[in-house]
N, C-alpha and C positions, 0 to 999 in steps of 0.2 A: 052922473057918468059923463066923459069926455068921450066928444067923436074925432076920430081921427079918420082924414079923409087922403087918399094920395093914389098913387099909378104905381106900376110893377117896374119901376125906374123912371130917368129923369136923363139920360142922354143917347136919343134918338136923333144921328146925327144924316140918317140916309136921306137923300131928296124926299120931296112931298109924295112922290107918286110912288116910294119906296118904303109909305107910313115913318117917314122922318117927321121932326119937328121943327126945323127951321122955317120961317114964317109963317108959320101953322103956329103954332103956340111963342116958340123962341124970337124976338126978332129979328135976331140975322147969328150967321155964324159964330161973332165972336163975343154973343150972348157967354154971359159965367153962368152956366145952365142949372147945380145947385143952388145958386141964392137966387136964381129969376126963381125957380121952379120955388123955392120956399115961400117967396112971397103969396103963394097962391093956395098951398099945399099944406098941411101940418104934417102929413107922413113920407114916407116912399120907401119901395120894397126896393132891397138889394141883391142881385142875385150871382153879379159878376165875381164874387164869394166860389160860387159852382165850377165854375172855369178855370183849369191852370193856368190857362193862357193870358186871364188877367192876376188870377191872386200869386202867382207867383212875381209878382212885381207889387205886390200892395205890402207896406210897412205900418207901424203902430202913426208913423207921419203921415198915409193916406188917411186912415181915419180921422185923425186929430184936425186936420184939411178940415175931413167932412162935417166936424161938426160948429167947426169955426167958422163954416159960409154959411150956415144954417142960424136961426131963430135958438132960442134956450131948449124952448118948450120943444123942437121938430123931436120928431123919433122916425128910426131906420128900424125897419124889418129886414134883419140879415138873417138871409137862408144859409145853411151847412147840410152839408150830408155825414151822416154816420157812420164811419167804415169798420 
């Protein structure tokens, strides 16, 4: 059986003392935060899926992005809701 290990996403871009990830994990802002964060990570949950505010801007070319800065093997948990 494979482990898959990862966070509830991968761009936490608020200061340190606002639980951001910049120089806490990322090393500076203009980190490419999916392939830093793959290097490290075999998973990560996706959830910006839930928000209009982001999926109405995501295209079949956001994902293809995502899995092109990614490893073979990474895998995305994308959340949906049911309506």
């Amino acid at each position: 059986m494979a482990v898959v290990i990862g966070c509830s996403g991968w761009s936490y871009t608020d200061s340190f003392d606002k639980g951001g990830w910049i120089k806490v994990f990322y090393p500076d802002a203009q980190t490419k935060k999916l392939q830093y964060y793959s290097q490290f990570f075999n998973t990560a949950e996706m959830d910006a899926t839930l928000y209009e505010k982001f999926y109405m801007y995501m295209t079949k070319d956001t994902f293809t992005a995502m899995t092109r800065a990614t490893p073979d093997k990474f895998q995305f948990s994308i959340k949906v809701l049911e309506q």
